[in-house]
N, C-alpha and C positions, 0 to 999 in steps of 0.2 A: 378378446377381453377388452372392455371397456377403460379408459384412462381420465378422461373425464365426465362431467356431464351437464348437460346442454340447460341453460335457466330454462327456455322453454317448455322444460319438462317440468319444471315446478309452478311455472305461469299459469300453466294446464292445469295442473293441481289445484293451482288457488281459483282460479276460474271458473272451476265447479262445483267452489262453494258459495260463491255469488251470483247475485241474480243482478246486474246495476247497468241499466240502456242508457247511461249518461256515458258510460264507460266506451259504451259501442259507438258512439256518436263522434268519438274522439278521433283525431289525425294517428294514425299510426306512428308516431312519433313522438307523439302526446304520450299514448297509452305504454307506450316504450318506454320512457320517462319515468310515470309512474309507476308501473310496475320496475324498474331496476332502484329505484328510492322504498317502495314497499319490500321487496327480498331484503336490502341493505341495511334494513332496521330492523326484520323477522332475523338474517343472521347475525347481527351486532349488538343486536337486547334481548333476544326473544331464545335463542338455540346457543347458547355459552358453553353448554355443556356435549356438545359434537364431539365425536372423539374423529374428526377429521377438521382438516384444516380451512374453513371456510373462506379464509379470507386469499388465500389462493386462485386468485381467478383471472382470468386472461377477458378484461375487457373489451378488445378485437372480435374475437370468437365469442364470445357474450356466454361464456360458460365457468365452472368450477373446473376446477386441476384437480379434483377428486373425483372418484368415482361411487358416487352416493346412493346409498340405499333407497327404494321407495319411503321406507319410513322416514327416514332422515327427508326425504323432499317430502312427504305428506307434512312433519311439523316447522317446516320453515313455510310452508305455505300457509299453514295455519296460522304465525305470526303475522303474514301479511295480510293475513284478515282483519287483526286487531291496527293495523297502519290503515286500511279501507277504511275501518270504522272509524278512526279517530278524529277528521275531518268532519265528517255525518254527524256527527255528535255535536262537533262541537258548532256548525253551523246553525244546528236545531240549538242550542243552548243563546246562542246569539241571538236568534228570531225571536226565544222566550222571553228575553232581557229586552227586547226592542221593542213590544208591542205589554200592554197591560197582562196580568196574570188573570185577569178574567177571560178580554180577549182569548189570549193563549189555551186557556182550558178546556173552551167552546172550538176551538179550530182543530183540525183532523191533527198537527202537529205537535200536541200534547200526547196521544198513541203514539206517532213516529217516532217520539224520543223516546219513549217509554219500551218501546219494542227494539230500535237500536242499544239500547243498556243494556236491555235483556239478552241481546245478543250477545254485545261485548262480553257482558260478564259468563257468558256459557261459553263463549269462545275460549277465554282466560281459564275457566275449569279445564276443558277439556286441552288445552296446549300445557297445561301444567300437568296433565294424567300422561298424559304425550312422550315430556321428557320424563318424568319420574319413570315411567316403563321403561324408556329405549335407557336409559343411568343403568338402572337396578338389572335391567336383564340383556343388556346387550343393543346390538342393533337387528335382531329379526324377530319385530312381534308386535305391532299393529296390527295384524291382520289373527 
């Protein structure tokens, strides 16, 4: 029987819902970095409602002191989607503000933001259907 369980299994999880070669490009140290900053704010704003105790975790071993469901690690990965995004967004909103609103409109960047939103905001539905399930019916039912 299981006692804890390893972030890598949730890294994994978020991982396969991104597509991002910026990410790959990075030191493994880097990408270590951001991904335990992106969990730390999927478990500290995003999953409240865990009926395990997230904040238990043995930074050494780079794991939970829980022994977490798939579902439980499918929507803490799913808040660290909305941490991926938050950056992307707000860099395209930067570039909008830097260059004319003509400019911008003609350049491929006005789609980029447009299709990051659209993500975020489906990401934000779907991590809200997430917890409202694993709340209402327990923790075995994602699938």
């Amino acid at each position: 029987m299981r006692l804890a369980t390893p972030f890598q299994e949730v890294y994994d999880k978020f991982l396969t819902y991104i597509d991002d070669f910026e990410l790959a490009t990075l030191h493994p140290e880097d990408v270590e970095f951001l991904l335990s900053n992106y969990l730390s704010r999927a478990v500290s704003l995003d999953f409240k409602q865990c009926t395990k105790d997230l904040d238990d975790i043995d930074k050494d071993l780079k794991q939970f002191n829980e022994d977490l469901t798939s579902e439980e690690e499918w929507i803490i990965a799913t808040g660290m989607v909305l941490s991926w995004l938050e950056p992307k967004i707000k860099r395209e909103n930067l570039l909008r503000s830097a260059i004319s609103d003509r400019d911008y409109k003609e350049s491929s960047h006005a789609n980029q933001l447009g299709k990051l939103i659209e993500l975020e905001q489906l990401t934000r539905r779907r991590l809200k259907q997430y917890v409202v399930s694993y709340t209402h019916n327990g923790s075995d039912g994602l699938y």
